[in-house]
Biopython code that builds the backbone (N, CA, C, O; Angstrom):
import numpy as np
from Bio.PDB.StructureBuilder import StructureBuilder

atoms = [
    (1, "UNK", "N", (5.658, 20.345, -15.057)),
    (1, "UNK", "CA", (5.761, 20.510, -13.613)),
    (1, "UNK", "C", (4.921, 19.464, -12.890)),
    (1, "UNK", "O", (5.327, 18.803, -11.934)),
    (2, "UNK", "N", (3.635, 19.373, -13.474)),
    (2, "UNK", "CA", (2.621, 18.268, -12.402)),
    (2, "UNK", "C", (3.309, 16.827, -12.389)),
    (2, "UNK", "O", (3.294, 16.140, -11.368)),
    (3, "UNK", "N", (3.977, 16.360, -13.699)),
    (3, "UNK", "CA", (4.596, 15.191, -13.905)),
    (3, "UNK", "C", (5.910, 14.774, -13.014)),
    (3, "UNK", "O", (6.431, 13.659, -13.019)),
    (4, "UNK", "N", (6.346, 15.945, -12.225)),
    (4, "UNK", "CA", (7.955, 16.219, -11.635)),
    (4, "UNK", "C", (7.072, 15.562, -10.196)),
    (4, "UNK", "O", (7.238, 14.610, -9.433)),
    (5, "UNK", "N", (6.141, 16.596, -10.338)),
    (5, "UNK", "CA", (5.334, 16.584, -8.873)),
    (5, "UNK", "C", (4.633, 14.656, -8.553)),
    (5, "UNK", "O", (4.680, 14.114, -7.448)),
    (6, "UNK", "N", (3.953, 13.871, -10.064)),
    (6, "UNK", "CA", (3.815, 12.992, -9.513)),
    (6, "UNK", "C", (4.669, 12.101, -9.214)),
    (6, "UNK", "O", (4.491, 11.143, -8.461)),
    (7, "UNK", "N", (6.105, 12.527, -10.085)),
    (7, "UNK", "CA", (7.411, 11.282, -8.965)),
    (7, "UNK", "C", (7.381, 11.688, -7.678)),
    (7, "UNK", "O", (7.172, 10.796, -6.856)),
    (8, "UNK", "N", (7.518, 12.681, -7.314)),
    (8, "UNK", "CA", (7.537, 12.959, -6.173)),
    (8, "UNK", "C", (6.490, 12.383, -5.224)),
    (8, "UNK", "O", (6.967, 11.941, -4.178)),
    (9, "UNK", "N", (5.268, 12.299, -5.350)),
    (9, "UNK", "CA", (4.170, 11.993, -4.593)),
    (9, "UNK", "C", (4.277, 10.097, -4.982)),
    (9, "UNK", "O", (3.699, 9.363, -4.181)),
    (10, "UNK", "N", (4.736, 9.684, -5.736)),
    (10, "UNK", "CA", (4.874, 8.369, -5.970)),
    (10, "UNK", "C", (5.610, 7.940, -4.786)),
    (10, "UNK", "O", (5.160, 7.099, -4.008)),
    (11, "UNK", "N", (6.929, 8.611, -4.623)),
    (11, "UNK", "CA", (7.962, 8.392, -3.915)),
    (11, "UNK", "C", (7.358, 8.506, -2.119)),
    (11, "UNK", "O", (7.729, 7.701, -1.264)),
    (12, "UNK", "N", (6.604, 9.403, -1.899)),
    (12, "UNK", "CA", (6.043, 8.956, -0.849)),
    (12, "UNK", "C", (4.863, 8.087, -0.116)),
    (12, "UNK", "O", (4.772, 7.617, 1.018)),
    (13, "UNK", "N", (3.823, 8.078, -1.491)),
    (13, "UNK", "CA", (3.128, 7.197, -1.197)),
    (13, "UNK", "C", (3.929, 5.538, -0.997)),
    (13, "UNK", "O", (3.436, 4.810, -0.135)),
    (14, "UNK", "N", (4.895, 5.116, -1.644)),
    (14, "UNK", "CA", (5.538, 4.218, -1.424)),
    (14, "UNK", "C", (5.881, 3.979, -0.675)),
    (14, "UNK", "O", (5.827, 2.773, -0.437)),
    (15, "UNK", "N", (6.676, 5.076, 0.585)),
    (15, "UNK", "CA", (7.254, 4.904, 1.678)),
    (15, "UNK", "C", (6.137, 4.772, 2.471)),
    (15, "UNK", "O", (6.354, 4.155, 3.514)),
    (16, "UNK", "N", (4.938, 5.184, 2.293)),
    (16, "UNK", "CA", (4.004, 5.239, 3.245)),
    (16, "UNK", "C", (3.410, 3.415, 3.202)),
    (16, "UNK", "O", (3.646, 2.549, 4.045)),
    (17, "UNK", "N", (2.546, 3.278, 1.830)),
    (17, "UNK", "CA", (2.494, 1.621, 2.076)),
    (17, "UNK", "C", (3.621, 0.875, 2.518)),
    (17, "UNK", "O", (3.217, 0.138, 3.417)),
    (18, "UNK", "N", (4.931, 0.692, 2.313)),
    (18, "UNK", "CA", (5.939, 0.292, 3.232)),
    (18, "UNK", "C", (6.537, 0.493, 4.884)),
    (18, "UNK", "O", (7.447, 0.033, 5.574)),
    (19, "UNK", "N", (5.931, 1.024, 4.960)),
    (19, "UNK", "CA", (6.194, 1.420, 6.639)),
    (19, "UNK", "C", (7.265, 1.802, 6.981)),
    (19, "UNK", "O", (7.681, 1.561, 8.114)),
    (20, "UNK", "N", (8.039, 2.557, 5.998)),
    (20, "UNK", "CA", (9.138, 3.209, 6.026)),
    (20, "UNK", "C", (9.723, 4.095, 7.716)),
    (20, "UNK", "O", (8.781, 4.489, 8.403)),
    (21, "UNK", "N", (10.490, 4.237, 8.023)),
    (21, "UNK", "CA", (10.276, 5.410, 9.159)),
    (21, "UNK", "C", (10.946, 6.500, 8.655)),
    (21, "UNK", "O", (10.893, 7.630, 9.140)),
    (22, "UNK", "N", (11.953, 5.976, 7.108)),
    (22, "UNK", "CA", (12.494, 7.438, 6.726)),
    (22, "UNK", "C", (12.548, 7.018, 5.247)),
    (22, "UNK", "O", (12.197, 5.899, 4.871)),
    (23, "UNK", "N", (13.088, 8.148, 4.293)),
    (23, "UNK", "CA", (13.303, 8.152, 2.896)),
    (23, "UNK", "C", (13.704, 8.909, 2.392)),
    (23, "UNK", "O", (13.778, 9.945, 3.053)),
    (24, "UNK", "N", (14.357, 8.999, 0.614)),
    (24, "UNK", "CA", (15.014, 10.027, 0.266)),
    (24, "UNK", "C", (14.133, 10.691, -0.460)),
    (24, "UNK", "O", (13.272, 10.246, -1.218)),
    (25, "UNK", "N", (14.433, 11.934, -0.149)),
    (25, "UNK", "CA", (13.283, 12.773, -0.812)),
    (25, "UNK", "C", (14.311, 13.893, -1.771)),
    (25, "UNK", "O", (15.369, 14.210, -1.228)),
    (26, "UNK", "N", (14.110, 14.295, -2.723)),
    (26, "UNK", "CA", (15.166, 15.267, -3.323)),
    (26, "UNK", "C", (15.897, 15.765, -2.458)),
    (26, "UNK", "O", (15.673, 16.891, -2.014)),
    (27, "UNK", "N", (17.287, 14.737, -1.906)),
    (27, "UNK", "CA", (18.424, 14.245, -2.257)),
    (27, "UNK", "C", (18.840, 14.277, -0.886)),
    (27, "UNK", "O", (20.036, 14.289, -0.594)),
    (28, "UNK", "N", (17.454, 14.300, 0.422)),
    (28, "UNK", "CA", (17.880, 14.873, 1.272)),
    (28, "UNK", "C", (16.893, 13.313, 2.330)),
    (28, "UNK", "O", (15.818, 12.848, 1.951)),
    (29, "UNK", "N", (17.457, 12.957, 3.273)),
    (29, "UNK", "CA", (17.274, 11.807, 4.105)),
    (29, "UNK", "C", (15.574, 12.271, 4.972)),
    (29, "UNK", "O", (15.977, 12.503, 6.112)),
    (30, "UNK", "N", (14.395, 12.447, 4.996)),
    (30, "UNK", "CA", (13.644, 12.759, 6.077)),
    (30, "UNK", "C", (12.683, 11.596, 6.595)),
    (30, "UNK", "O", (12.641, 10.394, 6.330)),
    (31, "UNK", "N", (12.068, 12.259, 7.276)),
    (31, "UNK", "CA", (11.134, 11.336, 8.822)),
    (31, "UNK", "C", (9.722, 11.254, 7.972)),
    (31, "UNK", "O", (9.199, 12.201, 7.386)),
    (32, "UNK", "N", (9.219, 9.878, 8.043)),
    (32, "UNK", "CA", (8.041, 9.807, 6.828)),
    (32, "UNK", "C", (7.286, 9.737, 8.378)),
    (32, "UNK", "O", (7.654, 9.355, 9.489)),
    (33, "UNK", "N", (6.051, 10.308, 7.827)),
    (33, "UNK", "CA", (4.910, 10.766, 9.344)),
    (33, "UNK", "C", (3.967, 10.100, 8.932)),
    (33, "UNK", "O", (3.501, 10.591, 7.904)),
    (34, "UNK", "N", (3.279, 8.867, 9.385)),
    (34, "UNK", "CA", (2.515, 7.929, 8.954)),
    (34, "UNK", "C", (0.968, 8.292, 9.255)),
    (34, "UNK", "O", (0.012, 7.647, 8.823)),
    (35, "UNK", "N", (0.906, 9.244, 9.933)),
    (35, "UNK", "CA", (-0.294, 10.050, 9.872)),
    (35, "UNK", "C", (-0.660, 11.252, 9.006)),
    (35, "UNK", "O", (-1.563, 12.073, 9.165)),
    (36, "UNK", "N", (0.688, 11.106, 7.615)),
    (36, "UNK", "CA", (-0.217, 12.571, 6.633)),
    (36, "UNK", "C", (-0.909, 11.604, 5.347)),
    (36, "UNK", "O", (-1.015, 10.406, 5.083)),
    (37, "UNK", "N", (-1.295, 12.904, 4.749)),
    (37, "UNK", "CA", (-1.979, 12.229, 4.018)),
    (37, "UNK", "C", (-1.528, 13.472, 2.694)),
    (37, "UNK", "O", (-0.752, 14.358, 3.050)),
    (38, "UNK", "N", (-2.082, 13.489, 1.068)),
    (38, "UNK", "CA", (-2.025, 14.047, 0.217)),
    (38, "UNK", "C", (-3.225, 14.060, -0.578)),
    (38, "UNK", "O", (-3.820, 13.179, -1.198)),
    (39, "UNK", "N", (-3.515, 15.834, -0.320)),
    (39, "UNK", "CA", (-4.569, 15.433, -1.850)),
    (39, "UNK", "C", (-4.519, 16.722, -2.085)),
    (39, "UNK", "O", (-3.873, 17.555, -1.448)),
    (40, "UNK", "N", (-5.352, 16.933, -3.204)),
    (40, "UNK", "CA", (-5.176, 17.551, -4.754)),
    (40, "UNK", "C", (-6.699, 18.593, -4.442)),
    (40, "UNK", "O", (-7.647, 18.225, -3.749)),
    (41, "UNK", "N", (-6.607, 19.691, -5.031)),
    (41, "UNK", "CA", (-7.615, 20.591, -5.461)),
    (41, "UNK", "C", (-7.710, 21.198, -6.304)),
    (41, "UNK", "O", (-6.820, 22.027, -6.497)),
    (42, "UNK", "N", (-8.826, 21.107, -7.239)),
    (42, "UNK", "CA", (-8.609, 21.902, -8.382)),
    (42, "UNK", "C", (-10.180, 22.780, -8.334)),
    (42, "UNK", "O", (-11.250, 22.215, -8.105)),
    (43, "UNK", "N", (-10.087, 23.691, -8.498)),
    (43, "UNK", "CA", (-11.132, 24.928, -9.327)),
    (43, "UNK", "C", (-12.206, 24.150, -9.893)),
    (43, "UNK", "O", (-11.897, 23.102, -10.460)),
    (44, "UNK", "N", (-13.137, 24.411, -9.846)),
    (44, "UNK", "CA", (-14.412, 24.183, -10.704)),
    (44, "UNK", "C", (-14.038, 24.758, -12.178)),
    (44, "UNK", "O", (-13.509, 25.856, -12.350)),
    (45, "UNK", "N", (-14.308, 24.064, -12.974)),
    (45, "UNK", "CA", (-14.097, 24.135, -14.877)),
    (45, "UNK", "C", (-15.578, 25.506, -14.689)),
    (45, "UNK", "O", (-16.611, 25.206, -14.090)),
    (46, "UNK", "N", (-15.376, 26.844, -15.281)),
    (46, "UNK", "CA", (-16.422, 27.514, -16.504)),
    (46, "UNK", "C", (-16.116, 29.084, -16.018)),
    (46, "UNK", "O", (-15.055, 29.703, -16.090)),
    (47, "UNK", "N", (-17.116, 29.414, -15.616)),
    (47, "UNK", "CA", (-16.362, 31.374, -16.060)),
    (47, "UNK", "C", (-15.832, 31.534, -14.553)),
    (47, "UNK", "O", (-16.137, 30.894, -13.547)),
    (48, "UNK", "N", (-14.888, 32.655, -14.742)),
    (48, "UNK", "CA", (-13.647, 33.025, -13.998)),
    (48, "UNK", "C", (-12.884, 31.967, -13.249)),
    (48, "UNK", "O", (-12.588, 32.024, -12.055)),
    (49, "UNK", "N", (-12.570, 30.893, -14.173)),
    (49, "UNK", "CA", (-11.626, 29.849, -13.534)),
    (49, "UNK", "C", (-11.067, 29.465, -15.205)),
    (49, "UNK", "O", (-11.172, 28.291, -15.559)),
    (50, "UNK", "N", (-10.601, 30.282, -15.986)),
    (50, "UNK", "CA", (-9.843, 29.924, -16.903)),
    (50, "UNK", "C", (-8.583, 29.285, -16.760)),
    (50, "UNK", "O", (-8.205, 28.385, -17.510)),
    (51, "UNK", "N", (-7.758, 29.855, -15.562)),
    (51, "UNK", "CA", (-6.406, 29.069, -15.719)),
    (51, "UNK", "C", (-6.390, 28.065, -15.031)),
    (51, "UNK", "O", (-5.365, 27.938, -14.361)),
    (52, "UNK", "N", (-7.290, 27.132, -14.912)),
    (52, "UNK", "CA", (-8.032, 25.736, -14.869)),
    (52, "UNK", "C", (-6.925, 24.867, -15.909)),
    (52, "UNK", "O", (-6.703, 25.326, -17.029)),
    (53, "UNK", "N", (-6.124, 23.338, -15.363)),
    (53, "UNK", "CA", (-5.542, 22.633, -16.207)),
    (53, "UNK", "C", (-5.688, 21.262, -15.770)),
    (53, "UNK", "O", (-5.710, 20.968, -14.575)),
    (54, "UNK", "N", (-5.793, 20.383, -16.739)),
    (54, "UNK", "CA", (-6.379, 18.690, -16.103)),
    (54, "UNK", "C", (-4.821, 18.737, -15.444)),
    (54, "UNK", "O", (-3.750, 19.338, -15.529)),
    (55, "UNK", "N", (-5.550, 17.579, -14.681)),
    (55, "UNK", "CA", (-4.184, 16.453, -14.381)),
    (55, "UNK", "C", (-3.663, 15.938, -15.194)),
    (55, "UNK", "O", (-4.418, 15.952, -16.165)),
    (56, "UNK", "N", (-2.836, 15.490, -15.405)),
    (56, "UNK", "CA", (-1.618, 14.473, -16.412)),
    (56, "UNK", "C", (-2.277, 12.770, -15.696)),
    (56, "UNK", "O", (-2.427, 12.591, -14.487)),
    (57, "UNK", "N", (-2.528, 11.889, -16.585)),
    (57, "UNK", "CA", (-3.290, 10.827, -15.983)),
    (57, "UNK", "C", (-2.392, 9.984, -14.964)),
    (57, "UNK", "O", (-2.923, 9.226, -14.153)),
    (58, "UNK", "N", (-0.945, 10.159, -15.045)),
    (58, "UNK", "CA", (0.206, 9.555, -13.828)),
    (58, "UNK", "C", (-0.319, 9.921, -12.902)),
    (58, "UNK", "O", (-0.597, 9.270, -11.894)),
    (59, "UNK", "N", (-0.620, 11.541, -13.237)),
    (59, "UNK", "CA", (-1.085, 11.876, -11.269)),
    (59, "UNK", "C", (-2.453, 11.649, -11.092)),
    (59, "UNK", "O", (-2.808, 11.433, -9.933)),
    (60, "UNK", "N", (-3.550, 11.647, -12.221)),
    (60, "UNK", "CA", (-4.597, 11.622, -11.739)),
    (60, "UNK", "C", (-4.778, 10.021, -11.169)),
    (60, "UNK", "O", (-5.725, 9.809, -10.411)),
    (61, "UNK", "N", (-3.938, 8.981, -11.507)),
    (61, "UNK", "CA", (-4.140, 7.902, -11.232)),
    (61, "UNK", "C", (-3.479, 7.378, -9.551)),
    (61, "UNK", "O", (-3.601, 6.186, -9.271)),
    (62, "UNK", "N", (-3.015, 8.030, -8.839)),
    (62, "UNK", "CA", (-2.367, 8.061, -7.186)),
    (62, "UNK", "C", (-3.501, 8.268, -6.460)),
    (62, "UNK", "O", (-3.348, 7.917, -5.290)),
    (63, "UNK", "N", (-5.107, 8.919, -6.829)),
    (63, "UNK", "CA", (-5.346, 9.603, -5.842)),
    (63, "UNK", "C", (-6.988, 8.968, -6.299)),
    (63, "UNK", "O", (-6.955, 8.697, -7.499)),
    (64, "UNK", "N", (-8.162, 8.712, -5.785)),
    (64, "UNK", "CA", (-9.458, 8.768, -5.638)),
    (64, "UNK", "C", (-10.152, 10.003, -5.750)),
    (64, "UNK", "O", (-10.056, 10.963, -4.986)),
    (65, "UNK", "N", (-10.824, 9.904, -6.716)),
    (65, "UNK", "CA", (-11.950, 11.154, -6.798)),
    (65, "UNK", "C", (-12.872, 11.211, -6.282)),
    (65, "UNK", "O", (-13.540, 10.177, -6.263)),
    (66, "UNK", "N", (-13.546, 12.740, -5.416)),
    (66, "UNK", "CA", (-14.520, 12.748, -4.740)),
    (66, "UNK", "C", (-15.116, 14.076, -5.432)),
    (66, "UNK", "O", (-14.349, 14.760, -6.110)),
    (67, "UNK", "N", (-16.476, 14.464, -5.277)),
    (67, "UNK", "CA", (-16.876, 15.068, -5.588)),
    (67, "UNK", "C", (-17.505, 15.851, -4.630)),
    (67, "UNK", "O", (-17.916, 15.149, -3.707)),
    (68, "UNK", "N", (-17.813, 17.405, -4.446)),
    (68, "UNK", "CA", (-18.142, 17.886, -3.470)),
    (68, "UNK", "C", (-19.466, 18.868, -3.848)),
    (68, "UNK", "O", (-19.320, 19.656, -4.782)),
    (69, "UNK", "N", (-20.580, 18.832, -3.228)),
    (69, "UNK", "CA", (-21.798, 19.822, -4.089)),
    (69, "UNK", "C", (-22.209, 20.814, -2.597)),
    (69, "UNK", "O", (-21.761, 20.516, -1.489)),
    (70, "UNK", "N", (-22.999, 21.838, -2.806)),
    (70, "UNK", "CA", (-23.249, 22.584, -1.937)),
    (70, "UNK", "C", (-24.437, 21.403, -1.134)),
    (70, "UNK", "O", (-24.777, 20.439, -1.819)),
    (71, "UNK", "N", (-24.973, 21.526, 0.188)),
    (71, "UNK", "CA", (-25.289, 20.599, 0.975)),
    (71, "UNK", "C", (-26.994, 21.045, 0.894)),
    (71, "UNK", "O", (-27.290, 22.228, 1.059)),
    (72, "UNK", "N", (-27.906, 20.169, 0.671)),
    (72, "UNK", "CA", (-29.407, 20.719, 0.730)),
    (72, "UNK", "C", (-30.433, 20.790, 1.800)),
    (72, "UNK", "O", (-31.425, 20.064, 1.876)),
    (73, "UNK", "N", (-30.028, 21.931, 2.787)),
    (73, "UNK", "CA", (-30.565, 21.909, 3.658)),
    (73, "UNK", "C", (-31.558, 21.730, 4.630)),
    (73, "UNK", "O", (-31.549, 21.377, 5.809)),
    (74, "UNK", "N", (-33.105, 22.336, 3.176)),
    (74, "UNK", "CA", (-34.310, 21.665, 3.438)),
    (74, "UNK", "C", (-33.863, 20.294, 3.779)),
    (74, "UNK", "O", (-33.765, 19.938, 4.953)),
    (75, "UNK", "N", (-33.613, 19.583, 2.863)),
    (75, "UNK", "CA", (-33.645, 18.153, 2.732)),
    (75, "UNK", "C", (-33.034, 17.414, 3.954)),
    (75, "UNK", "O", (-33.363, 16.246, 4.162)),
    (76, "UNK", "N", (-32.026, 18.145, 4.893)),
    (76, "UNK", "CA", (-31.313, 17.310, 5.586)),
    (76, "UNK", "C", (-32.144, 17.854, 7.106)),
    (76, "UNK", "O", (-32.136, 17.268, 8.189)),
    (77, "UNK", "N", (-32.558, 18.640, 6.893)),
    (77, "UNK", "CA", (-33.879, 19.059, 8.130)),
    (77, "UNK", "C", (-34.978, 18.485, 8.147)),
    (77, "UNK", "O", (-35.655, 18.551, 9.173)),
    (78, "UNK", "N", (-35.408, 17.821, 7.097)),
    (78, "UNK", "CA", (-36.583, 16.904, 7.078)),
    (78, "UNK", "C", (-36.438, 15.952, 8.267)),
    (78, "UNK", "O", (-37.291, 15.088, 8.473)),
]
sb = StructureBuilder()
sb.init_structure("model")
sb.init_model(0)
sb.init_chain("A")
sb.init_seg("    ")
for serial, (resi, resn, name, xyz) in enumerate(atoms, 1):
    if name == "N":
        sb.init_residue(resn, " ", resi, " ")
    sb.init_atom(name, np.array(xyz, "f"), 0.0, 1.0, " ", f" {name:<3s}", serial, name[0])
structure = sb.get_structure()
């Protein structure tokens, strides 16, 4: 399924670096909106997040990784 999903997201990121104003999307003509964007969320890996699954590296390779940690408050009140 994720592999179906990264043709799909291929197919629009393409239209998007091209400046497309439209494209075919499973099988159907639409309006590419040059202001969206796509991204990905996954679960934190360890207890009660078992049905946790990597990316397939096609898709992990479309997108930039960021990492997100809880924010340290002392520290940003200093």
């Amino acid at each position: 399924v994720l592999s179906a999903v990264s043709q799909q997201i291929q197919i629009i990121q393409q239209a998007l670096k091209e400046r497309q104003p439209s494209m075919e999307f499973m099988k159907r003509q639409v309006e590419v909106d040059h202001r969206a964007g796509i991204f990905v969320t996954l679960n934190p890996a360890g207890k009660g997040y078992g049905g946790r699954s990597k990316l397939p590296d096609n898709l992990k390779q479309l997108f930039r990784s960021v990492a997100m940690t809880v924010p340290d408050n002392d520290l940003i009140a200093e």
